[in-house]
CHARMM internal coordinates of N, CA and C (Angstrom, degrees):
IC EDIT
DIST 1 N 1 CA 1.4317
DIST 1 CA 1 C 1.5135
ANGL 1 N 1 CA 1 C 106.89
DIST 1 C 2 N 1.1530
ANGL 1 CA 1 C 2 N 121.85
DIHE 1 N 1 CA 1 C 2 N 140.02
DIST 2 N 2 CA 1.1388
ANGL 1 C 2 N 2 CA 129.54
DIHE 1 CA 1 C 2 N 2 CA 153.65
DIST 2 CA 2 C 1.7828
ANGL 2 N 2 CA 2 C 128.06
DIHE 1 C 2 N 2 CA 2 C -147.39
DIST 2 C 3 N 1.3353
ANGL 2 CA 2 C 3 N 111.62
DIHE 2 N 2 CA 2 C 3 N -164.74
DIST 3 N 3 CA 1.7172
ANGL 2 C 3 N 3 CA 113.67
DIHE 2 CA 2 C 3 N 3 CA -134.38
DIST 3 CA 3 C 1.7988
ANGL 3 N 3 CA 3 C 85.55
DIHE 2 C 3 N 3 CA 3 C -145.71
DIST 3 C 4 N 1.0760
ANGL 3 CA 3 C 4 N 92.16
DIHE 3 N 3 CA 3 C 4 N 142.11
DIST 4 N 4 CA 1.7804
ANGL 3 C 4 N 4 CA 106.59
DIHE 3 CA 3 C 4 N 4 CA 171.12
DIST 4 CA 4 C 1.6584
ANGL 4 N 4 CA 4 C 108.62
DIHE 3 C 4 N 4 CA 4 C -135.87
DIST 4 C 5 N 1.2384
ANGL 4 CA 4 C 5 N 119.57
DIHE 4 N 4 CA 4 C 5 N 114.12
DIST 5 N 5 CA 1.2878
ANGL 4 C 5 N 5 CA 113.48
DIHE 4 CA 4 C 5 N 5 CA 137.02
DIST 5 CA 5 C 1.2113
ANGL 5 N 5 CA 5 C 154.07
DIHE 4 C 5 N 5 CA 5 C -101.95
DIST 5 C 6 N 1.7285
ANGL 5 CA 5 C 6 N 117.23
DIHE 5 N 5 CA 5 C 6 N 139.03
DIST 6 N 6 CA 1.7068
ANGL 5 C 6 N 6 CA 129.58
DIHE 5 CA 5 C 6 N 6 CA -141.38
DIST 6 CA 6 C 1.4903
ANGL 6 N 6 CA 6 C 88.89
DIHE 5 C 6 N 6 CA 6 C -104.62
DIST 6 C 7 N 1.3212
ANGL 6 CA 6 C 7 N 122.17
DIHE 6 N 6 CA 6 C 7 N 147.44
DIST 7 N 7 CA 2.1322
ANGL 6 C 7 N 7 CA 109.98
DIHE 6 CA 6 C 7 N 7 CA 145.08
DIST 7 CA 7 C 1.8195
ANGL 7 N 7 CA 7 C 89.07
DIHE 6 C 7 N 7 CA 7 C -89.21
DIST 7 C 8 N 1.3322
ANGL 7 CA 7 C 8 N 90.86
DIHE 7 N 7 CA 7 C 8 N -180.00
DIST 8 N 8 CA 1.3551
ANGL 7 C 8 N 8 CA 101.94
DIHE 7 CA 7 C 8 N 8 CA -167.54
DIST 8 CA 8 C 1.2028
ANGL 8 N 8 CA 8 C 98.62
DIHE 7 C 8 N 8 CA 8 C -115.10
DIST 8 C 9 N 1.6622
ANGL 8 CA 8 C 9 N 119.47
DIHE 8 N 8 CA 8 C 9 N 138.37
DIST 9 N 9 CA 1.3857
ANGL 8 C 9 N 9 CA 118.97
DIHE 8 CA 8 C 9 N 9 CA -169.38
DIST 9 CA 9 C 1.4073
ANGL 9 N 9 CA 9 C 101.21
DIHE 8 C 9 N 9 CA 9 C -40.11
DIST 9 C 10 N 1.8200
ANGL 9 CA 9 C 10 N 107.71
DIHE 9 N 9 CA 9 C 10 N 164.75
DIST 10 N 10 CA 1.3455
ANGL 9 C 10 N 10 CA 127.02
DIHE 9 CA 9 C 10 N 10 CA 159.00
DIST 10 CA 10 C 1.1757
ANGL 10 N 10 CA 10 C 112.91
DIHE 9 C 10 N 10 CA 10 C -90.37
DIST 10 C 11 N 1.1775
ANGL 10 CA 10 C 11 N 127.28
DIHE 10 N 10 CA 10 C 11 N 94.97
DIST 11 N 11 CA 1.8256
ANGL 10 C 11 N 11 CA 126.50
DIHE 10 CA 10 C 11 N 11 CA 152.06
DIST 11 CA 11 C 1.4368
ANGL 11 N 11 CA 11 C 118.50
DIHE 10 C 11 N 11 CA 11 C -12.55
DIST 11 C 12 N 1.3166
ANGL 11 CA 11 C 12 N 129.58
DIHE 11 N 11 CA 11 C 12 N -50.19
DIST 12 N 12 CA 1.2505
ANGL 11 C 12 N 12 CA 131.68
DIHE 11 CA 11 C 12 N 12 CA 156.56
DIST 12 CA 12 C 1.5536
ANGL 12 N 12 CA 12 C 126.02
DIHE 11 C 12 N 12 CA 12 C -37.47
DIST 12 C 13 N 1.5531
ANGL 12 CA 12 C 13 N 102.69
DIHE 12 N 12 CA 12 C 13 N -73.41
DIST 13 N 13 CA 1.8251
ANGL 12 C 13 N 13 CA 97.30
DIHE 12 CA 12 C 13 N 13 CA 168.14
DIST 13 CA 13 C 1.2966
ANGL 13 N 13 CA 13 C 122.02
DIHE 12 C 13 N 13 CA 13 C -58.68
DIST 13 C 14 N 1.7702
ANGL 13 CA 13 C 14 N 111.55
DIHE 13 N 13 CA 13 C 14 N -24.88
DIST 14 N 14 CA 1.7405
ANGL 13 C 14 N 14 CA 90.29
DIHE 13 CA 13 C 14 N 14 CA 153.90
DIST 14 CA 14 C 1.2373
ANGL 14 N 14 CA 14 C 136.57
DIHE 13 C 14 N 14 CA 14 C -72.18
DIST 14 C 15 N 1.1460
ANGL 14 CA 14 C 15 N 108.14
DIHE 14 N 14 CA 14 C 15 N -29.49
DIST 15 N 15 CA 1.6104
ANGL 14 C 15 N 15 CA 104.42
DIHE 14 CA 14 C 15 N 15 CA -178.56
DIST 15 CA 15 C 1.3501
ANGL 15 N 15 CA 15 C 103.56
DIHE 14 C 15 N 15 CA 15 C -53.44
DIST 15 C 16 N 1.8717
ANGL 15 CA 15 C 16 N 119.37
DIHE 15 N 15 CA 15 C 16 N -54.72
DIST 16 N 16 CA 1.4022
ANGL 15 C 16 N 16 CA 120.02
DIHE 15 CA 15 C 16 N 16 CA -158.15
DIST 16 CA 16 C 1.6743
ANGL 16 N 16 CA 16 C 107.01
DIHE 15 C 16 N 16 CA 16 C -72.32
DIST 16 C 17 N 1.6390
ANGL 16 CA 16 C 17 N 121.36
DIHE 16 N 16 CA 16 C 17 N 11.85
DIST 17 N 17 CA 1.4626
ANGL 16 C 17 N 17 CA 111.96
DIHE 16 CA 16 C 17 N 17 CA -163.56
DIST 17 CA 17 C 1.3168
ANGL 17 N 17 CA 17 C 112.34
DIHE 16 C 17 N 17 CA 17 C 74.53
DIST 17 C 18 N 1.3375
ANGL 17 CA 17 C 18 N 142.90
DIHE 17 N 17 CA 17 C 18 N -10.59
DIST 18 N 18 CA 1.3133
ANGL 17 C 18 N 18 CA 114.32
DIHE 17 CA 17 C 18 N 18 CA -158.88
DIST 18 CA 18 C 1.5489
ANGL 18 N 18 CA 18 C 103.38
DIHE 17 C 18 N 18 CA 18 C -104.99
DIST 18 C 19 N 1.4502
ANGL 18 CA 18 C 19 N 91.91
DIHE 18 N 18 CA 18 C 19 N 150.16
DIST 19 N 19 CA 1.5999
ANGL 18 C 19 N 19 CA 116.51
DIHE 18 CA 18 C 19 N 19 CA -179.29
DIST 19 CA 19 C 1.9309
ANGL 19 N 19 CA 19 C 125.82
DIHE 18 C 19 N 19 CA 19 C -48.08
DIST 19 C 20 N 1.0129
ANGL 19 CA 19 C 20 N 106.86
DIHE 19 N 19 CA 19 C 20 N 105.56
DIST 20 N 20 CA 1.8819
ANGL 19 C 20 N 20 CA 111.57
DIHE 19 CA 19 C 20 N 20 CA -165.64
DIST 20 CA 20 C 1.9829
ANGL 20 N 20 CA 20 C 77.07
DIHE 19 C 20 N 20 CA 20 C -62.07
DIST 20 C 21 N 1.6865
ANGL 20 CA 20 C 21 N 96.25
DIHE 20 N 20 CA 20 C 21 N 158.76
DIST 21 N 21 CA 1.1967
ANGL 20 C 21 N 21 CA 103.56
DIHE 20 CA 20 C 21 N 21 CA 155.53
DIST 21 CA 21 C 0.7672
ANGL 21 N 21 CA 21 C 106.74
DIHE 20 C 21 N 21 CA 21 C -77.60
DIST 21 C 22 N 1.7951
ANGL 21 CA 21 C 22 N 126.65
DIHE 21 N 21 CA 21 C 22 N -165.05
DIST 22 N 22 CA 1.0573
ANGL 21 C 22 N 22 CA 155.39
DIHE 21 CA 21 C 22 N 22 CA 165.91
DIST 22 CA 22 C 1.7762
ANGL 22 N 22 CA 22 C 124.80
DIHE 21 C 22 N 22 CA 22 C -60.26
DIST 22 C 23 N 1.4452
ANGL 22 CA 22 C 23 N 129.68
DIHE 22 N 22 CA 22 C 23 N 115.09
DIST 23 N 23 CA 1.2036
ANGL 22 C 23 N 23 CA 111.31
DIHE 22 CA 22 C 23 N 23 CA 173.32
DIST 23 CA 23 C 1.5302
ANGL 23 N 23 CA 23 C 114.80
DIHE 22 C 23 N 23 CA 23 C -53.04
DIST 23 C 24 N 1.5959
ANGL 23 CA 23 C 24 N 102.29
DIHE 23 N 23 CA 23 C 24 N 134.74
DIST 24 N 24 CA 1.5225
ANGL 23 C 24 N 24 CA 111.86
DIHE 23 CA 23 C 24 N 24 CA 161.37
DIST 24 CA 24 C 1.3937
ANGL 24 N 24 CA 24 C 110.34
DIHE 23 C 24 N 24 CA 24 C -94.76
DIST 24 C 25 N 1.6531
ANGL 24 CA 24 C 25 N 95.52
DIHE 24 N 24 CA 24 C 25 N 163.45
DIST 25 N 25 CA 1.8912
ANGL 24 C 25 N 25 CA 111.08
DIHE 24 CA 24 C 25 N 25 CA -169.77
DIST 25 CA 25 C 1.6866
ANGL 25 N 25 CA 25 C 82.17
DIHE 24 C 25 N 25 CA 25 C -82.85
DIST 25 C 26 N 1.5243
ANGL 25 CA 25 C 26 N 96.51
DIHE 25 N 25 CA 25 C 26 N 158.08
DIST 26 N 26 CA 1.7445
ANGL 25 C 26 N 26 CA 94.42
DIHE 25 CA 25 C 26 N 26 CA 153.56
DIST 26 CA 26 C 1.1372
ANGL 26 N 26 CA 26 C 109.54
DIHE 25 C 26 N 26 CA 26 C -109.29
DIST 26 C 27 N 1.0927
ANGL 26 CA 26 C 27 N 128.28
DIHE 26 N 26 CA 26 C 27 N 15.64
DIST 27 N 27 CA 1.8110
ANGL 26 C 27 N 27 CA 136.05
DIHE 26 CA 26 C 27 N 27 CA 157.44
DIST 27 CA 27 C 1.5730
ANGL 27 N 27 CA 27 C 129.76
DIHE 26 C 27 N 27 CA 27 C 168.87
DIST 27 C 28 N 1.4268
ANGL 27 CA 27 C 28 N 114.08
DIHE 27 N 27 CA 27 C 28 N 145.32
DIST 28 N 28 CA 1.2456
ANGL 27 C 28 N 28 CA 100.91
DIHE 27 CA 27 C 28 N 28 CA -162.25
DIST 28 CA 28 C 1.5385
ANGL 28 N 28 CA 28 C 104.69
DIHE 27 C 28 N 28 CA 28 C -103.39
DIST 28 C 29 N 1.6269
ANGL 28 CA 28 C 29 N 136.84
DIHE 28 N 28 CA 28 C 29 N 129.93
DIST 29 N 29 CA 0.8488
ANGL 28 C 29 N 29 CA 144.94
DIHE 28 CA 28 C 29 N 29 CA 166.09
DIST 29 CA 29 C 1.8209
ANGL 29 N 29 CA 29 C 121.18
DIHE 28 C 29 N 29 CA 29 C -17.78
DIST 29 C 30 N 1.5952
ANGL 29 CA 29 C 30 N 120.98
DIHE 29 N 29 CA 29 C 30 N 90.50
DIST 30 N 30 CA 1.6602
ANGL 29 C 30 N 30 CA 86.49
DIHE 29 CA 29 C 30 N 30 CA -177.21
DIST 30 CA 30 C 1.7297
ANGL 30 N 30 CA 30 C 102.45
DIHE 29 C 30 N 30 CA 30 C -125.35
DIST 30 C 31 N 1.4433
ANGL 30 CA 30 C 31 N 97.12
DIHE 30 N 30 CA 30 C 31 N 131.15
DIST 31 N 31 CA 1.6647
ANGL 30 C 31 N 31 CA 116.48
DIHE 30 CA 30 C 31 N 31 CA -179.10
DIST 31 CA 31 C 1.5388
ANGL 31 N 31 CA 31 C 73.70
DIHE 30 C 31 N 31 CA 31 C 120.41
DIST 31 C 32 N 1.8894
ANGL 31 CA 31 C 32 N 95.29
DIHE 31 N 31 CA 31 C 32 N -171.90
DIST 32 N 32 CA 1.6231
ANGL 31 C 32 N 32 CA 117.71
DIHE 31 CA 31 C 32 N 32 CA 171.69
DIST 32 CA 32 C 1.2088
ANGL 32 N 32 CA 32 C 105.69
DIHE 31 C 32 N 32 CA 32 C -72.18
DIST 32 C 33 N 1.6191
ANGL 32 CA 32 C 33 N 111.14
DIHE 32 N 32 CA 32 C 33 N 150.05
DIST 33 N 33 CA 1.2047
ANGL 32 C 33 N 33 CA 134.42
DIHE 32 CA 32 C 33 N 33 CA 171.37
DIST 33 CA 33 C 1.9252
ANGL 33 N 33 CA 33 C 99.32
DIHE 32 C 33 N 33 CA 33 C -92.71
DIST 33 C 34 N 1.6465
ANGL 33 CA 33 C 34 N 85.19
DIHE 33 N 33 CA 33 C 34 N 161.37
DIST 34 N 34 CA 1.4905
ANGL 33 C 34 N 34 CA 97.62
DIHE 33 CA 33 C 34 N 34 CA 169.37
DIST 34 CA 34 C 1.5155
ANGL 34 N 34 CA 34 C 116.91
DIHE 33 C 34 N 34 CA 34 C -48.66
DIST 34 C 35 N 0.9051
ANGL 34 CA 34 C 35 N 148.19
DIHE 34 N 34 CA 34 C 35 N -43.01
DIST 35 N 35 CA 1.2308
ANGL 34 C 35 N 35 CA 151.92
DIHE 34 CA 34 C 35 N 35 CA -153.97
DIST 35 CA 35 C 1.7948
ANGL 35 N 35 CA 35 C 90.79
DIHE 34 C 35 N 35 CA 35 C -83.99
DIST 35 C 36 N 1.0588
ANGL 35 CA 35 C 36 N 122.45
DIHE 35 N 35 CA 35 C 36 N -54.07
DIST 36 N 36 CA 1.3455
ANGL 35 C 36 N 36 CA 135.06
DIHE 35 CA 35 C 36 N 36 CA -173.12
DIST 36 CA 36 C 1.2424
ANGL 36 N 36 CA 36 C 106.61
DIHE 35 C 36 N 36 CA 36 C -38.43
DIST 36 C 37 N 1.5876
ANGL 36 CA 36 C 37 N 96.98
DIHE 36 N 36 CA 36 C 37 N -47.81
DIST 37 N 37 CA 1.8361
ANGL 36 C 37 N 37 CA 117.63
DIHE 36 CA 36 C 37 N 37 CA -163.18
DIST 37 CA 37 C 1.8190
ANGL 37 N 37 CA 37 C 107.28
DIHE 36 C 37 N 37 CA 37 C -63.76
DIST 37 C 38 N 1.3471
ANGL 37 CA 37 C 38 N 83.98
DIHE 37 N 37 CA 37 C 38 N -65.54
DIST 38 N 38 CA 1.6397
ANGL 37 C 38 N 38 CA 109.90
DIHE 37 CA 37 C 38 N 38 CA 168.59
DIST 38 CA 38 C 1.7893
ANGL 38 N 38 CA 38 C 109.10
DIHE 37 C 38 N 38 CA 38 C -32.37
DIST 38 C 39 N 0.7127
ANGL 38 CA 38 C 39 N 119.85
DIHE 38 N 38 CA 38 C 39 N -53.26
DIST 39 N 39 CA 1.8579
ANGL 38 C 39 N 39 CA 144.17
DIHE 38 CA 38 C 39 N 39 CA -172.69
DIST 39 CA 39 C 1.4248
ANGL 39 N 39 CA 39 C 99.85
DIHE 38 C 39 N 39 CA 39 C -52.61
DIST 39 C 40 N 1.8052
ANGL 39 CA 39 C 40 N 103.90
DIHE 39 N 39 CA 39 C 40 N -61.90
DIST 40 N 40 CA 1.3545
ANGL 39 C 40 N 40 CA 109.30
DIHE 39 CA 39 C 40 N 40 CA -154.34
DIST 40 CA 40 C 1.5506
ANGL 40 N 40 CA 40 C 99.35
DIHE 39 C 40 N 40 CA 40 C -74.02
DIST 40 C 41 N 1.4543
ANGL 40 CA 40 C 41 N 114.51
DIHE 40 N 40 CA 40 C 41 N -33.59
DIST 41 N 41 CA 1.5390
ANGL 40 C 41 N 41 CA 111.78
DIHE 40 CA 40 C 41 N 41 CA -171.47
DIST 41 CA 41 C 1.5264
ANGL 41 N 41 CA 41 C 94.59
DIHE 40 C 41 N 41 CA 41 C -65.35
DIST 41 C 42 N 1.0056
ANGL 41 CA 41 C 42 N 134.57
DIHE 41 N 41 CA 41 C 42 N -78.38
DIST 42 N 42 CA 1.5650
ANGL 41 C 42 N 42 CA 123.96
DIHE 41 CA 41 C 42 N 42 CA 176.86
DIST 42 CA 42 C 1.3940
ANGL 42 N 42 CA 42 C 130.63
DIHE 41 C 42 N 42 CA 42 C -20.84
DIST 42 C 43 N 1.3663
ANGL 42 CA 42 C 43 N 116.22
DIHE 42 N 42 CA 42 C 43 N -36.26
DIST 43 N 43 CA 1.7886
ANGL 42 C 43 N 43 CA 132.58
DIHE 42 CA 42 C 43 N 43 CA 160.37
DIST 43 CA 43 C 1.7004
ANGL 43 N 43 CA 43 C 97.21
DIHE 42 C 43 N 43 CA 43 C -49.99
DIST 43 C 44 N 1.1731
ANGL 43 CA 43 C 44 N 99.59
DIHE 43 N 43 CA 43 C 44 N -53.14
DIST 44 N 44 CA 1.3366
ANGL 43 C 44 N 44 CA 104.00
DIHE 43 CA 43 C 44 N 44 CA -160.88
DIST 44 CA 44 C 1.9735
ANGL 44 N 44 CA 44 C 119.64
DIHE 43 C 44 N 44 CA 44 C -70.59
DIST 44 C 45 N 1.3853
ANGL 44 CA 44 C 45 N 77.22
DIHE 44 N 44 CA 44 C 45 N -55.96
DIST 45 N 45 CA 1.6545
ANGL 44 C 45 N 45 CA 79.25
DIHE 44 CA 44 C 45 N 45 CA 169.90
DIST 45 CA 45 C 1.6065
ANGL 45 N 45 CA 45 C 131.25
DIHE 44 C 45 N 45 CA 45 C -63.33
DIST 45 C 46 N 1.3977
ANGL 45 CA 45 C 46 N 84.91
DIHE 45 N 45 CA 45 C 46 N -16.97
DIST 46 N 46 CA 2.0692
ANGL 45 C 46 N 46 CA 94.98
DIHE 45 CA 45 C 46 N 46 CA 166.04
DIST 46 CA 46 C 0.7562
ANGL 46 N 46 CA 46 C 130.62
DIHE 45 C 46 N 46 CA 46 C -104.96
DIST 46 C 47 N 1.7525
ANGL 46 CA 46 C 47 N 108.37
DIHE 46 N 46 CA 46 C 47 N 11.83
DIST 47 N 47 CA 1.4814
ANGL 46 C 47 N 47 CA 112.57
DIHE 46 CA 46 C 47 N 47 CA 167.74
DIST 47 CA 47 C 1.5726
ANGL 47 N 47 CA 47 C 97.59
DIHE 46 C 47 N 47 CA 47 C -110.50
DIST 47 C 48 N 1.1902
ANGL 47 CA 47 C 48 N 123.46
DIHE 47 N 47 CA 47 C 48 N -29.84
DIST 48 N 48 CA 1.5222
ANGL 47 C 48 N 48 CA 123.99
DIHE 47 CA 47 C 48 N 48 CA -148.54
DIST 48 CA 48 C 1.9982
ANGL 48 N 48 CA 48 C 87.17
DIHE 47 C 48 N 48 CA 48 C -128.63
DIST 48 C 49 N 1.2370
ANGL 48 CA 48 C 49 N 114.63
DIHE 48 N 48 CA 48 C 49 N 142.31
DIST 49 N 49 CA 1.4518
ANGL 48 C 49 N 49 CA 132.01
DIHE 48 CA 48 C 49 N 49 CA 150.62
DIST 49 CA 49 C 1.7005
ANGL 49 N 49 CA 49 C 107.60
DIHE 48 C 49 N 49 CA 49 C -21.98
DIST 49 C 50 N 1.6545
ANGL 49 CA 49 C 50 N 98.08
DIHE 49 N 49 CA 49 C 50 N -72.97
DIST 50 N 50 CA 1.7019
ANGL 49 C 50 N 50 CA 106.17
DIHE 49 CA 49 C 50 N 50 CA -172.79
DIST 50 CA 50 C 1.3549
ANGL 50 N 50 CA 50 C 107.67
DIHE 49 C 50 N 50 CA 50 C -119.76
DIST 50 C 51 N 1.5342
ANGL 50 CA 50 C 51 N 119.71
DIHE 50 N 50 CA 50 C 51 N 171.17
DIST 51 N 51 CA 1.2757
ANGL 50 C 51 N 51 CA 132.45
DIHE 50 CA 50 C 51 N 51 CA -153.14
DIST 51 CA 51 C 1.5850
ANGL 51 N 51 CA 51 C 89.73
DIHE 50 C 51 N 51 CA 51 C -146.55
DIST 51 C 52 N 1.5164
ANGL 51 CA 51 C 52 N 118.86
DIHE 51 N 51 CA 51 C 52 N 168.81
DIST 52 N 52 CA 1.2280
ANGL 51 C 52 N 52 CA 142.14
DIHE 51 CA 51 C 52 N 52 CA 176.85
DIST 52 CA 52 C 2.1491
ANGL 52 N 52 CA 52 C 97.79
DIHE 51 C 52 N 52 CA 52 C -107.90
DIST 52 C 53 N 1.6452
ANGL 52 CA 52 C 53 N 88.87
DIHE 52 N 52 CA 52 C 53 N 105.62
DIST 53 N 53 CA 1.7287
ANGL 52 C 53 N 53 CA 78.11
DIHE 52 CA 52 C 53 N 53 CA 171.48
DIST 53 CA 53 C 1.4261
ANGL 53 N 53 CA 53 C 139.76
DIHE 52 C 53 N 53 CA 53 C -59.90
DIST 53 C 54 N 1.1479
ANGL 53 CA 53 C 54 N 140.63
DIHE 53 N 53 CA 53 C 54 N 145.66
DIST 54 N 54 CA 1.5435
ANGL 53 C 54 N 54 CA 129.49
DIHE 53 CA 53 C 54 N 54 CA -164.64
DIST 54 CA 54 C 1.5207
ANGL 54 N 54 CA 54 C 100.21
DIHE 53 C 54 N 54 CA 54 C -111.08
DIST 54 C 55 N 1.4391
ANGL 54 CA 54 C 55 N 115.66
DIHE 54 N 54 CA 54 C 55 N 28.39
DIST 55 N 55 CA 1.4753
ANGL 54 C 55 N 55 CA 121.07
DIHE 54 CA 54 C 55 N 55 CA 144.32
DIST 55 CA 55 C 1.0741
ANGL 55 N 55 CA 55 C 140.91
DIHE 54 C 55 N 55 CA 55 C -83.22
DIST 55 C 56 N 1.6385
ANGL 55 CA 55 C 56 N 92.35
DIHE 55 N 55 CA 55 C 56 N -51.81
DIST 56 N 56 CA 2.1353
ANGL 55 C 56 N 56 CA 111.99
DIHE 55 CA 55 C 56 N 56 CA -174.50
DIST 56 CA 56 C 1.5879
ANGL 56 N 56 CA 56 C 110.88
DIHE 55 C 56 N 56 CA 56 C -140.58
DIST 56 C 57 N 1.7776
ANGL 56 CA 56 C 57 N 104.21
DIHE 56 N 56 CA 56 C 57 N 5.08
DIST 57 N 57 CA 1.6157
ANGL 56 C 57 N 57 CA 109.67
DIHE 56 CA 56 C 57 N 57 CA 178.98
DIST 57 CA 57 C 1.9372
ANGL 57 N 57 CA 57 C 109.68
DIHE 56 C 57 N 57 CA 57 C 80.87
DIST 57 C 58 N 1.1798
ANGL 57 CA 57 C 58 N 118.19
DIHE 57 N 57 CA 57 C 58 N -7.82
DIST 58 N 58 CA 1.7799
ANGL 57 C 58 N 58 CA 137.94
DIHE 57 CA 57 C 58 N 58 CA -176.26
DIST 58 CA 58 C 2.2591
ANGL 58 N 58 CA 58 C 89.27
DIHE 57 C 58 N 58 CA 58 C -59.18
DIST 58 C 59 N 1.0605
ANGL 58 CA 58 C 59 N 87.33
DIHE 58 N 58 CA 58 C 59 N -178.69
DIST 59 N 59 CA 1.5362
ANGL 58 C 59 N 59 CA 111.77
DIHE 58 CA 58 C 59 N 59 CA -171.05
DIST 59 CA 59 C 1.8146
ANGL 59 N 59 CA 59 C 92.46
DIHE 58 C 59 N 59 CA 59 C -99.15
DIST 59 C 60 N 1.1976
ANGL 59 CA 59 C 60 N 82.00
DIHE 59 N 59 CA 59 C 60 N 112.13
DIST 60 N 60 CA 1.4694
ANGL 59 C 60 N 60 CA 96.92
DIHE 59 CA 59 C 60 N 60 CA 172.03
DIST 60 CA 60 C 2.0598
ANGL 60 N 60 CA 60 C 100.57
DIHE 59 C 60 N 60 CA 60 C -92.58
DIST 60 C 61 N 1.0576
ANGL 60 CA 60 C 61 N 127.89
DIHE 60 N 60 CA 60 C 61 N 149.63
DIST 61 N 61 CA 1.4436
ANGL 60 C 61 N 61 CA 145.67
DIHE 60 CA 60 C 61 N 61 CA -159.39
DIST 61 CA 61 C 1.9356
ANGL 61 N 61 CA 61 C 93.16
DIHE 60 C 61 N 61 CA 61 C -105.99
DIST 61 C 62 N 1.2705
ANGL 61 CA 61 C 62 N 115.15
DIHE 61 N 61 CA 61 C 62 N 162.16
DIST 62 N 62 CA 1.6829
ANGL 61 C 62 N 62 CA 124.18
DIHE 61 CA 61 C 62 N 62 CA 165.34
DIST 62 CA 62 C 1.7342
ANGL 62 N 62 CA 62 C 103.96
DIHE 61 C 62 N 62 CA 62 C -74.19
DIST 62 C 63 N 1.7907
ANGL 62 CA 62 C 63 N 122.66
DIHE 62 N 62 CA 62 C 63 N -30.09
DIST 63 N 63 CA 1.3601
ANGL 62 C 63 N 63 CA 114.14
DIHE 62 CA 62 C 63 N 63 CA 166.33
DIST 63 CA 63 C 1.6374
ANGL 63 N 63 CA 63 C 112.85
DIHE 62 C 63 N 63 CA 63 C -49.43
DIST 63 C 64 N 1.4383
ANGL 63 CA 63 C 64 N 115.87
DIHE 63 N 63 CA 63 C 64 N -33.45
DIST 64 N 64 CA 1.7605
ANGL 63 C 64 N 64 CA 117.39
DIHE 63 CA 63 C 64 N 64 CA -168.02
DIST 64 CA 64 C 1.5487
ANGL 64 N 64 CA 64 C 101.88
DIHE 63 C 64 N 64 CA 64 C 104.00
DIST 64 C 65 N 1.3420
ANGL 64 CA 64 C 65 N 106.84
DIHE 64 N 64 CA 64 C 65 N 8.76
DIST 65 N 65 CA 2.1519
ANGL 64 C 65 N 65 CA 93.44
DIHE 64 CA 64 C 65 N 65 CA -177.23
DIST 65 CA 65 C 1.7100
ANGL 65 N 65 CA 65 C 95.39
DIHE 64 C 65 N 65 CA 65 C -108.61
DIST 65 C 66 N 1.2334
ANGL 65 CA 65 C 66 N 108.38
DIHE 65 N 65 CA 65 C 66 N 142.42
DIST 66 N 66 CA 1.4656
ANGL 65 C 66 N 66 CA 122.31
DIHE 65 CA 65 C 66 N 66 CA 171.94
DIST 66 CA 66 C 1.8066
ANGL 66 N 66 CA 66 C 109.91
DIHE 65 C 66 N 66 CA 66 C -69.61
DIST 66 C 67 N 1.0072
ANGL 66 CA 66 C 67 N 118.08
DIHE 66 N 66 CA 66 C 67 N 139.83
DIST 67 N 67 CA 1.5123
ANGL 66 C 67 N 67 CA 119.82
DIHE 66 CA 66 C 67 N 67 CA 167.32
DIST 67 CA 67 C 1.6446
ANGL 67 N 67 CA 67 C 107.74
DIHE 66 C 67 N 67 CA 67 C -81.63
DIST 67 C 68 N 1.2911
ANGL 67 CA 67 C 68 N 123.67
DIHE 67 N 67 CA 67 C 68 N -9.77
DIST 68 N 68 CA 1.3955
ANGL 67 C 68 N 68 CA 120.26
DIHE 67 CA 67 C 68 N 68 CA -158.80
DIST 68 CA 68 C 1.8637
ANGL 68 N 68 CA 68 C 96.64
DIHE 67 C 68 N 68 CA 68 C -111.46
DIST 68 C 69 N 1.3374
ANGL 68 CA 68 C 69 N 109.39
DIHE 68 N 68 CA 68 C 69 N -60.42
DIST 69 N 69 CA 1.7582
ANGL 68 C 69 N 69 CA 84.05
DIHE 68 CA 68 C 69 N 69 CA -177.05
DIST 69 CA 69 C 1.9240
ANGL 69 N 69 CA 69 C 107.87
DIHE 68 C 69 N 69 CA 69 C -128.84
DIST 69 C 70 N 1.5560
ANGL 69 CA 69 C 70 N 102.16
DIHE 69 N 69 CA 69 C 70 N 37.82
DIST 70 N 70 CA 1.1956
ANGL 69 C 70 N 70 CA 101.77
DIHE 69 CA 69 C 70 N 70 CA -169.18
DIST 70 CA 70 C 1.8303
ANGL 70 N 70 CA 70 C 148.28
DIHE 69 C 70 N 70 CA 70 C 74.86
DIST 70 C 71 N 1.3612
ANGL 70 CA 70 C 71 N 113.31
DIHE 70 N 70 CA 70 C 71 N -13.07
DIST 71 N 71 CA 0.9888
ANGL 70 C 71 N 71 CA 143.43
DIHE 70 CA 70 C 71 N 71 CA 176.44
DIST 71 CA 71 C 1.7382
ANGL 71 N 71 CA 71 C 106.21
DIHE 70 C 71 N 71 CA 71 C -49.09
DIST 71 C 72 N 1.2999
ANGL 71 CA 71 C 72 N 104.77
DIHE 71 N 71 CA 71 C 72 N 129.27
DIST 72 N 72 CA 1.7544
ANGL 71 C 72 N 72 CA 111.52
DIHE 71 CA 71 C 72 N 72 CA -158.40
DIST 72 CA 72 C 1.7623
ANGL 72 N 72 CA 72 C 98.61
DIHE 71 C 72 N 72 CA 72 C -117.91
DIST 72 C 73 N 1.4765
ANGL 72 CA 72 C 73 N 140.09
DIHE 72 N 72 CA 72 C 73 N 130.24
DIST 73 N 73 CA 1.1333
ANGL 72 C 73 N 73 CA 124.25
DIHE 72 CA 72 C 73 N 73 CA 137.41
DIST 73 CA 73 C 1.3957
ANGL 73 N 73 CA 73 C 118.32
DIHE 72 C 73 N 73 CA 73 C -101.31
DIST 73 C 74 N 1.4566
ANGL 73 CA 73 C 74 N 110.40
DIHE 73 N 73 CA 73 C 74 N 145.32
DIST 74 N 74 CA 1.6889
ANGL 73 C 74 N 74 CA 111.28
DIHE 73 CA 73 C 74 N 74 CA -169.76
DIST 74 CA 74 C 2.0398
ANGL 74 N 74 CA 74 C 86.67
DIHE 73 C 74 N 74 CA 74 C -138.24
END
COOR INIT
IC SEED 1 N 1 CA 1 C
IC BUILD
């Protein structure tokens, strides 16, 4: 998952016609993102019995619930 932040046009450069730059990111994701994480445990648990949770690192189960701090994927 990730997140973009826009400014919001200036009313001003519209009025005058002129061209907004370009939205900038306010940061670029570096390593895996959550979604990534989320993904891989699911690879995992449907290939394998148990999974490594992407909460606290605990034994995630083939149901999707961690034995270590409860953490559920559905």
């Amino acid at each position: 998952m990730s997140a973009v932040a826009t400014r919001e046009p200036s009313v001003r450069g519209a009025e005058r016609g002129t061209a907004e730059p370009p939205a900038q990111r306010l940061f670029d994701p570096q390593g895996p993102t959550l979604e990534d994480s989320i993904l891989a445990t699911w690879r995992e648990l449907a290939s394998a019995d148990r999974a490594s949770c992407p909460v606290c690192s605990g034994e995630m189960t083939r149901a999707g619930v961690c034995s270590g701090c409860g953490a559920e994927l559905s």
